[in-house]
C-alpha positions as CSV (number, residue, x, y, z in Angstrom):
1,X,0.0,0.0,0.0
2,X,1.2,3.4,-0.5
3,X,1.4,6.2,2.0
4,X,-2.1,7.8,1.0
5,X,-3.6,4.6,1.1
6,X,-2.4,3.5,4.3
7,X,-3.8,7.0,5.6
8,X,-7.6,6.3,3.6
9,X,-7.7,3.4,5.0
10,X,-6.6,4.2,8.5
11,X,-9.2,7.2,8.7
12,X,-12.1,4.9,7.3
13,X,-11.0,2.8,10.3
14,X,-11.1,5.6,13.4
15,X,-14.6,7.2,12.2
16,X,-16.2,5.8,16.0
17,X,-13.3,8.0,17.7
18,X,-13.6,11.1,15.5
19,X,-17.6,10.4,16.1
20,X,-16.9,10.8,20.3
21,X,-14.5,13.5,19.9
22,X,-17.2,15.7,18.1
23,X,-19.8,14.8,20.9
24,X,-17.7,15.5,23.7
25,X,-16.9,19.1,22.1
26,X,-20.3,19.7,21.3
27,X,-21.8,19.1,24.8
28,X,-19.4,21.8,26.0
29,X,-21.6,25.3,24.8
30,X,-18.7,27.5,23.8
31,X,-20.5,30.8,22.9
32,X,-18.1,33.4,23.3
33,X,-17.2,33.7,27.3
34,X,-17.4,30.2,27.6
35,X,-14.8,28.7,25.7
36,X,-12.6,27.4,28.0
37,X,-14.2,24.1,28.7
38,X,-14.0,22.9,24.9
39,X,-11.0,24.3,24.9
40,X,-9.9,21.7,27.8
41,X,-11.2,18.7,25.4
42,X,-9.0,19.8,22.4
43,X,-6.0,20.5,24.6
44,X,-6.4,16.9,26.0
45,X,-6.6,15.6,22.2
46,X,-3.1,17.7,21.4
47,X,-1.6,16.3,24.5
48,X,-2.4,13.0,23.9
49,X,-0.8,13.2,20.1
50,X,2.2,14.5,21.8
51,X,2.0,17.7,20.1
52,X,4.3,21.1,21.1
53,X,1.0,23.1,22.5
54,X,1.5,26.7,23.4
55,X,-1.7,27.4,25.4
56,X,-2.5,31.3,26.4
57,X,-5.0,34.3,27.1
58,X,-4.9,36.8,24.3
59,X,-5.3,39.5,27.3
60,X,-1.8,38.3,27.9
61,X,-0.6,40.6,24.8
62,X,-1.6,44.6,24.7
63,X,-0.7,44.5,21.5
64,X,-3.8,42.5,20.2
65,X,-6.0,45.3,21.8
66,X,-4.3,48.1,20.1
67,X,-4.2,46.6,16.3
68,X,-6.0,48.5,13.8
69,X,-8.0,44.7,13.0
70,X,-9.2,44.3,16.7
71,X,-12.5,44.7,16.5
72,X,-14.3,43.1,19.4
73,X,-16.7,44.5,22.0
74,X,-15.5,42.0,24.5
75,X,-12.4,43.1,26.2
76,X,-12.0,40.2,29.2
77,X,-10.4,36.9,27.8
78,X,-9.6,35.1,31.1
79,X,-10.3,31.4,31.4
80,X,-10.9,31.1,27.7
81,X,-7.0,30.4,26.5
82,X,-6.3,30.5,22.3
83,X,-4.3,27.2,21.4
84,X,-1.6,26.6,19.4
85,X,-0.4,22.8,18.6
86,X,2.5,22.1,16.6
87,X,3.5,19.2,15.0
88,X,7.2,19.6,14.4
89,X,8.7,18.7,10.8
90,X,12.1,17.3,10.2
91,X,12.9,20.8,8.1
92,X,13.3,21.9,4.7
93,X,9.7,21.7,3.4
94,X,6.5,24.1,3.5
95,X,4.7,25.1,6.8
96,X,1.0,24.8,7.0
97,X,-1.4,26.6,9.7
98,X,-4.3,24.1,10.2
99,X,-7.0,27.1,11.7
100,X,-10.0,26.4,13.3
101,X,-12.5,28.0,15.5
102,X,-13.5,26.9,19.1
103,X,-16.7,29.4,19.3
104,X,-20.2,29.5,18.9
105,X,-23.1,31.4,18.4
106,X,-26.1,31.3,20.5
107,X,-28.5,28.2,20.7
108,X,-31.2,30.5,20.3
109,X,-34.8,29.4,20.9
110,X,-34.1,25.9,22.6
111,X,-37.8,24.8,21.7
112,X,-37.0,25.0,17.7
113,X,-34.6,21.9,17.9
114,X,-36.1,18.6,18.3
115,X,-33.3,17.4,20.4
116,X,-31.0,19.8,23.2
117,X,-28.6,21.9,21.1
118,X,-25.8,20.5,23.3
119,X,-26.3,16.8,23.1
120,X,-24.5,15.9,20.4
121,X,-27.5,13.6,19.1
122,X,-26.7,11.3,16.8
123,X,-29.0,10.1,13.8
124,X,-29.3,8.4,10.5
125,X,-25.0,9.4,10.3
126,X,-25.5,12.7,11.7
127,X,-24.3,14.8,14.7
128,X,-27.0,17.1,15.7
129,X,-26.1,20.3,18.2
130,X,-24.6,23.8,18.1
131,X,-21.2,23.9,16.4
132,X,-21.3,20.6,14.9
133,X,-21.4,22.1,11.1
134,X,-19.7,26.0,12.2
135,X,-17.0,24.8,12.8
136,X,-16.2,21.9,15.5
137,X,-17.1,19.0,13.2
138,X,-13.9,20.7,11.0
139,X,-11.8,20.9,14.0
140,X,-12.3,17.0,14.6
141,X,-11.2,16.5,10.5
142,X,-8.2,18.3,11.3
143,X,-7.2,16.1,14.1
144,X,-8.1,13.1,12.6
145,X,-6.0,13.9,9.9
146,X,-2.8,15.1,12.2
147,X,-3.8,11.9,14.2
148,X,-3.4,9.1,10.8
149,X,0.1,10.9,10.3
150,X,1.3,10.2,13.4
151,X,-0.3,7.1,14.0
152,X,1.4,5.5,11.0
153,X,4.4,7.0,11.6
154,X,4.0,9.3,9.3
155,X,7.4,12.0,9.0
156,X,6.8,15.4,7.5
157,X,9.8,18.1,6.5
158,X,7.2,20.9,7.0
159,X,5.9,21.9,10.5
160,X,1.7,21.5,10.4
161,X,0.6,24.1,13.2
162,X,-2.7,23.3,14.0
163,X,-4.6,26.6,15.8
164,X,-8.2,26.4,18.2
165,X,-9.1,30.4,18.5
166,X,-11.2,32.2,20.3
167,X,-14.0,34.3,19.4
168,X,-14.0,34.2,15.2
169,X,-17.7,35.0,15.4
170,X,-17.4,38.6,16.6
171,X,-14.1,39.4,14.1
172,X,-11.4,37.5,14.9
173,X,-9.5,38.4,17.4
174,X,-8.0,34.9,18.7
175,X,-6.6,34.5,15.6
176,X,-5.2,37.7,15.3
177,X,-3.3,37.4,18.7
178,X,-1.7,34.2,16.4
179,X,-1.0,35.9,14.3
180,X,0.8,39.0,16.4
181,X,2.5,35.6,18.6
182,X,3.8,35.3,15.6
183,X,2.6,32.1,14.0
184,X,2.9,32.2,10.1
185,X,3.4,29.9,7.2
186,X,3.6,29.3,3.5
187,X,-0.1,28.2,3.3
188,X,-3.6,27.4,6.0
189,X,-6.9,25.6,5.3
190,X,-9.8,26.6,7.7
191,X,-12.2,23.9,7.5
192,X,-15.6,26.2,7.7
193,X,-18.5,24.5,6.2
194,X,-18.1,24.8,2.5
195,X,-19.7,21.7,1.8
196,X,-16.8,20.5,0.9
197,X,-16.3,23.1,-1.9
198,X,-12.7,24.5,-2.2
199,X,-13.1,28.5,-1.3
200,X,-9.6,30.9,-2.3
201,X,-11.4,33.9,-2.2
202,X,-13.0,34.8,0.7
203,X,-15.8,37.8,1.5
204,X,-14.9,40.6,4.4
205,X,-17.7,42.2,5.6
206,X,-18.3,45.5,8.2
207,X,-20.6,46.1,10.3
208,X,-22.7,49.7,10.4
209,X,-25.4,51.9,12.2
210,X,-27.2,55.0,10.8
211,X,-29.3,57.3,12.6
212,X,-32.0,58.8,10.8
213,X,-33.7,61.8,12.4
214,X,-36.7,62.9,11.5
215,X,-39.5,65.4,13.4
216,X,-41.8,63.8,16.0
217,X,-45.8,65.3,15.9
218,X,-49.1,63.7,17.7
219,X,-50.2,60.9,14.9
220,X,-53.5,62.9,14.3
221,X,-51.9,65.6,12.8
222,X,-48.8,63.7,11.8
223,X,-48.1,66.1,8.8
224,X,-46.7,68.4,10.8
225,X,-44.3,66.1,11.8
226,X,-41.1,64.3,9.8
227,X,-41.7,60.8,9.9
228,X,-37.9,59.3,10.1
229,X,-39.3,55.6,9.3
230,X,-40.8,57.4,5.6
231,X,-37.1,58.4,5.6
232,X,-35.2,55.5,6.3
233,X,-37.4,53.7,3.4
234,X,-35.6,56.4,0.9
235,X,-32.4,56.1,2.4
236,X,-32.5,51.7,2.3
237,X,-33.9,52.5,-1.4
238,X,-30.6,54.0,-2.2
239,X,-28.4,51.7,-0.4
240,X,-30.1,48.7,-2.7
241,X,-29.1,51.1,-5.7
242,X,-25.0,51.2,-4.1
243,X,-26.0,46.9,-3.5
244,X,-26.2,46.4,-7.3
245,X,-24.0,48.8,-8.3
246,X,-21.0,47.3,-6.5
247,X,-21.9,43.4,-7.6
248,X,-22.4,44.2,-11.2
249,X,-18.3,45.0,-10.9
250,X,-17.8,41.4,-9.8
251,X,-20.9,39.5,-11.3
252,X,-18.7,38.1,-14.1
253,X,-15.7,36.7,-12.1
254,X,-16.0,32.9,-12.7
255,X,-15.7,32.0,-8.3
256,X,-19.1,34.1,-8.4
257,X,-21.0,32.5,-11.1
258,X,-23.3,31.2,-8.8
259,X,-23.6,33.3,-6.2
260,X,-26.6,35.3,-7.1
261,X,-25.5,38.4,-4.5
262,X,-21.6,38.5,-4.5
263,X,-21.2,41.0,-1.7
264,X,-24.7,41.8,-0.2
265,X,-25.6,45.2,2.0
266,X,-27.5,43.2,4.5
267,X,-30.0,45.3,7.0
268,X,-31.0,43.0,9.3
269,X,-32.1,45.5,12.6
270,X,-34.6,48.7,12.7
271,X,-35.6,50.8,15.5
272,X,-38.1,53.3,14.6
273,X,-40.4,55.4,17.3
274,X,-41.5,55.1,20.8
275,X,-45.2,55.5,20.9
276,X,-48.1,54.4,18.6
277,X,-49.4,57.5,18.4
278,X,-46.3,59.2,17.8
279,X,-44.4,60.4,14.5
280,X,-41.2,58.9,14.9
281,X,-38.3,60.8,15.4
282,X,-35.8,58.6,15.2
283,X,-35.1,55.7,13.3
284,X,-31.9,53.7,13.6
285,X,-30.8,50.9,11.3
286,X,-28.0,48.3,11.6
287,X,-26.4,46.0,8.7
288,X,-23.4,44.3,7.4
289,X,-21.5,45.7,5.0
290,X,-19.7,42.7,2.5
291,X,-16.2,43.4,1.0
292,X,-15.0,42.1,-2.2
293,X,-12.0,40.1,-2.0
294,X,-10.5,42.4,-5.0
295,X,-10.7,45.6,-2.7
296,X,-9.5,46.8,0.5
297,X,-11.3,47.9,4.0
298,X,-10.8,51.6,3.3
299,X,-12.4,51.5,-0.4
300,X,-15.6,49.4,0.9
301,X,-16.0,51.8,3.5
302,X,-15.3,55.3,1.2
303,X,-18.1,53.7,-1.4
304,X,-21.1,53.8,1.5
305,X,-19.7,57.4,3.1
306,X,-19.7,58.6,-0.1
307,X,-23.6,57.8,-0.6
308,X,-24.6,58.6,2.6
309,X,-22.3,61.8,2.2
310,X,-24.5,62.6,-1.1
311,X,-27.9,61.9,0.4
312,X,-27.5,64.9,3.1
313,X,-26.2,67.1,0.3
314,X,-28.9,66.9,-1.9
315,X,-31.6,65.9,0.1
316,X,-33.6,69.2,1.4
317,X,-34.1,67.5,4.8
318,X,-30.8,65.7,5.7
319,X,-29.4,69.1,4.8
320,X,-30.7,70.2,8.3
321,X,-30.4,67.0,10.0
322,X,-28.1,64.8,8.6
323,X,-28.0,60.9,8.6
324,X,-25.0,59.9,11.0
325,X,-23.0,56.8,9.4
326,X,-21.1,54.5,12.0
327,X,-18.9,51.6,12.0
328,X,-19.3,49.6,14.9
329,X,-18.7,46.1,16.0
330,X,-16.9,42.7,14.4
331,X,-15.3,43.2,11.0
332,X,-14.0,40.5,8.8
333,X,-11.3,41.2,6.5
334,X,-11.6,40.0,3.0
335,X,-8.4,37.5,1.5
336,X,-7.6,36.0,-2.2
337,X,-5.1,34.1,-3.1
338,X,-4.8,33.4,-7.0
339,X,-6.7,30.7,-9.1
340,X,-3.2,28.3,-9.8
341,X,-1.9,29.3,-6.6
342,X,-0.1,25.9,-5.4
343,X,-1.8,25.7,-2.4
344,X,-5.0,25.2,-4.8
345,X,-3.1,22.8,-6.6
346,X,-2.2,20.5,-4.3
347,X,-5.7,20.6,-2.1
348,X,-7.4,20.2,-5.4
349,X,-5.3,16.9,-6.7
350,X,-6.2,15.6,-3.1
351,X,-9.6,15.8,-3.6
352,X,-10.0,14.1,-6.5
353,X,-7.9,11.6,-5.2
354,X,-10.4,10.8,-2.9
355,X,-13.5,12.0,-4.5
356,X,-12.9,10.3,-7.9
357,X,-14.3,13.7,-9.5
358,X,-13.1,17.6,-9.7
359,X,-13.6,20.0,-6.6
360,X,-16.3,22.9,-6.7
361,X,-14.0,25.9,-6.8
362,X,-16.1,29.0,-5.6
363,X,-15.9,32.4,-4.0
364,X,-17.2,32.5,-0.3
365,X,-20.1,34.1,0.8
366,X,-19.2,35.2,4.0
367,X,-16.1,36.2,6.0
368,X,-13.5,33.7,8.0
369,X,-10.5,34.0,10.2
370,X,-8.3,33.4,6.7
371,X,-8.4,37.7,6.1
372,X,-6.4,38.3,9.3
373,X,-3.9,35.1,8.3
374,X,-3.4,36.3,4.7
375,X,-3.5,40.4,5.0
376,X,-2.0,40.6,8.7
377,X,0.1,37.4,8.8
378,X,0.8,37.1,4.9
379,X,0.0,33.2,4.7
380,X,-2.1,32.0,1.8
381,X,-5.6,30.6,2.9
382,X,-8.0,27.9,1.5
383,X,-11.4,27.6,3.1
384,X,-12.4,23.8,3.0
385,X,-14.3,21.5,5.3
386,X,-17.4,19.7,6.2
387,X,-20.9,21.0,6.7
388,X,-23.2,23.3,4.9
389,X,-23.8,26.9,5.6
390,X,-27.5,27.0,5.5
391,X,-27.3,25.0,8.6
392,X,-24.9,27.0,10.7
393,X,-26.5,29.2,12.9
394,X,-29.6,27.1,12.6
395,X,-31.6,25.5,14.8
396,X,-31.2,21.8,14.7
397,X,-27.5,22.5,13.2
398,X,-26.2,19.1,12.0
399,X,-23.2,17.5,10.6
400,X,-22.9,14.5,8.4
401,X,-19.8,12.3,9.9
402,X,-19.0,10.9,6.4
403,X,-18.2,14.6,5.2
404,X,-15.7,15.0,8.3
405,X,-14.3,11.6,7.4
406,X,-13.7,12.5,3.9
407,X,-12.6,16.2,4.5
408,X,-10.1,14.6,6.7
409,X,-8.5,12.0,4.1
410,X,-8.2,15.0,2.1
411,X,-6.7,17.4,4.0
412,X,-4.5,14.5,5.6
413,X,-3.3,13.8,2.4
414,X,-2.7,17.4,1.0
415,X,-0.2,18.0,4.8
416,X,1.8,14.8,2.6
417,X,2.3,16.6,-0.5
418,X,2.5,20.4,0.8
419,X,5.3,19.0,3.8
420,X,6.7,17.0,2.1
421,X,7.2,13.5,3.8
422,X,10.7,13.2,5.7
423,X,13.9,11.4,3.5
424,X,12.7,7.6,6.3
425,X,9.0,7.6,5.1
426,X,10.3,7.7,1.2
């Protein structure tokens, strides 16, 4: 047998493990202030591979604070530690950063899911609970796969350093203090839920507030008021104008051929008013912003000033009270690398090793942890792993332990060909 088979077929083998390794992390509810207990689990795991694990609170460094990419309203990190686990190559071939996320989001309403969001039910050959699909059923593919290296004595000349952050779901910031610890390399995969899809450009996305003032009156004579809700409608009609104008620049890049919104203006809150029989005075709404891969932070943002700098010049009422723009909250950063990159390459070969058919190359629709590592820390980043995005966030969120299983083979086999195996494994 040859090295890749050996590793198929030890994988194929350890699915029961990978299967208990999933539920124990899902039963531990890691929303953000809470990670340290999952955290514990995958710490164990490292330990147990014998890995070089650099364990610490991101409070540790001021440095993270003061970055121009921290964005993050929370600003206590003790008890929930970032991890860093490194398996150690012989030298002389690439370095890979395996990057995952140890964070949740919310359960949400507990009566929606037909089993506890934290059990880690298991059905029909899937997990069911919070996290499974974003992103701990990834994590697990990524140990499986550093665990059939080792297992089989498996030797590479690259170092694989395999990364459990804190808090990607409000911008980033655990792996940012990576990055600032200084932990780089010549390529990273971040197994988010791409259904198995191979995504090299990924979406950045802001998010912003704008307070729209308006006159307040009694409702029975509410023309002597300024309604600021008949306002907003105007100002949201021109923001879907700014919406189509920026994806019609980027509608005919192949990664985006089926993505019907490339880079959506999203506004998902509105607060208008205080009293029934009221004109409101006030109405405040709250979106996210997404950012191409082919443009920075700075020329997102100068495209929706620019409108909202427009509307309170020309409109007659917004020249007396203008709308306020703000930027507030997470931020993701957006990150490319090119189509034949060799990173690409080699993932790409890997998977149709195993798959017996070409990848799905596409453009993510959302924003990852891989902006900080390629912009901040200048590695090259491949989103791959198992799950599906319309169940993240979801109630009843579930993974399918076959697409771990096979995400796993793959990626196994892609640390092989990007580390190179040692001169003894040859």
């Amino acid at each position: 047998m040859t090295k890749k088979e050996i590793i198929k077929t030890w994988i194929e083998n350890h699915e029961q493990e990978a299967i208990t390794l999933l539920k124990k992390l899902v039963q531990q509810p890691s929303i953000r202030g809470n990670e340290g207990k999952a955290q514990a689990i995958v710490v164990e795991k490292c330990r147990e591979l014998g890995l070089e694990i650099d364990l610490w609170e991101i409070d540790e460094d001021p440095n993270v604070k003061e970055h121009p990419s921290f964005h993050c309203d929370r600003t206590d990190f003790a008890g929930n530690p970032n991890l860093v686990a490194i398996l150690k190559g012989k030298g002389g071939g690439k370095s890979i950063i395996l990057n995952g996320h140890i964070d949740v989001v919310p359960e949400g309403n507990v009566d929606d899911w037909n089993a506890h969001p934290y059990s880690g039910f298991e059905e029909n050959g899937r997990i069911y609970g919070r996290g499974t699909t974003d992103m701990k059923g990834g994590n697990v593919a990524l140990l499986v796969a550093i665990e059939a290296l080792i297992k089989n004595n498996i030797t590479l000349k690259g170092d694989v350093i395999f990364e459990s952050v804190i808090e990607e779901e409000s911008g980033g910031a655990g792996t940012l203090a990576t990055v600032l610890r200084g932990y780089t390399a010549d390529g990273a995969i971040i197994p988010e839920p791409t259904g198995l899809k191979l995504f090299p450009h990924q979406q950045g996305s802001l998010w912003f507030r704008l307070n729209i003032k308006g006159k307040s009156a009694h409702g029975g004579t509410r023309y002597e008021g300024v309604s600021s809700l008949d306002l907003a409608y105007y100002v949201m009609q021109s923001v879907k104008q700014l919406e189509k104008k920026r994806n019609e620049l980027i509608l005919n890049e192949p990664l985006y051929s089926n993505i019907p919104i490339p880079i959506p203006i999203n506004i998902g809150l509105c607060k208008s008013g205080n009293w029934p029989s009221s004109v409101p005075d006030l109405t405040v709404l709250e979106g996210r912003f997404g950012v191409s891969p082919y443009e920075s932070v700075d020329e997102a943002i100068q495209q929706f000033e620019s409108v909202i700098a427009e509307l309170n010049a020309t409109h007659e009422w917004f020249q007396q009270k203008p709308i306020e723009l703000e930027w507030f909250g997470a931020r993701w950063l957006p990150g490319k690398i090119e189509n034949d990159h060799e990173l690409l390459q080699c993932i790409s070969e890997n998977y149709t090793y195993i798959e017996k058919k070409d990848p799905i190359i596409e453009a993510s629709p959302w924003g990852t942890d891989g902006g900080i590592l390629s912009n901040i820390g200048g590695t090259p980043v491949i989103v791959f792993g198992p799950g599906t995005t319309s169940k993240a966030h979801d109630s009843n969120e579930y993974i399918e332990v076959d697409a771990i299983m096979k995400s796993a083979e793959v990626i196994a086999m892609t640390l092989v060909d990007w580390c190179e195996m040692a001169e003894e494994n040859i």
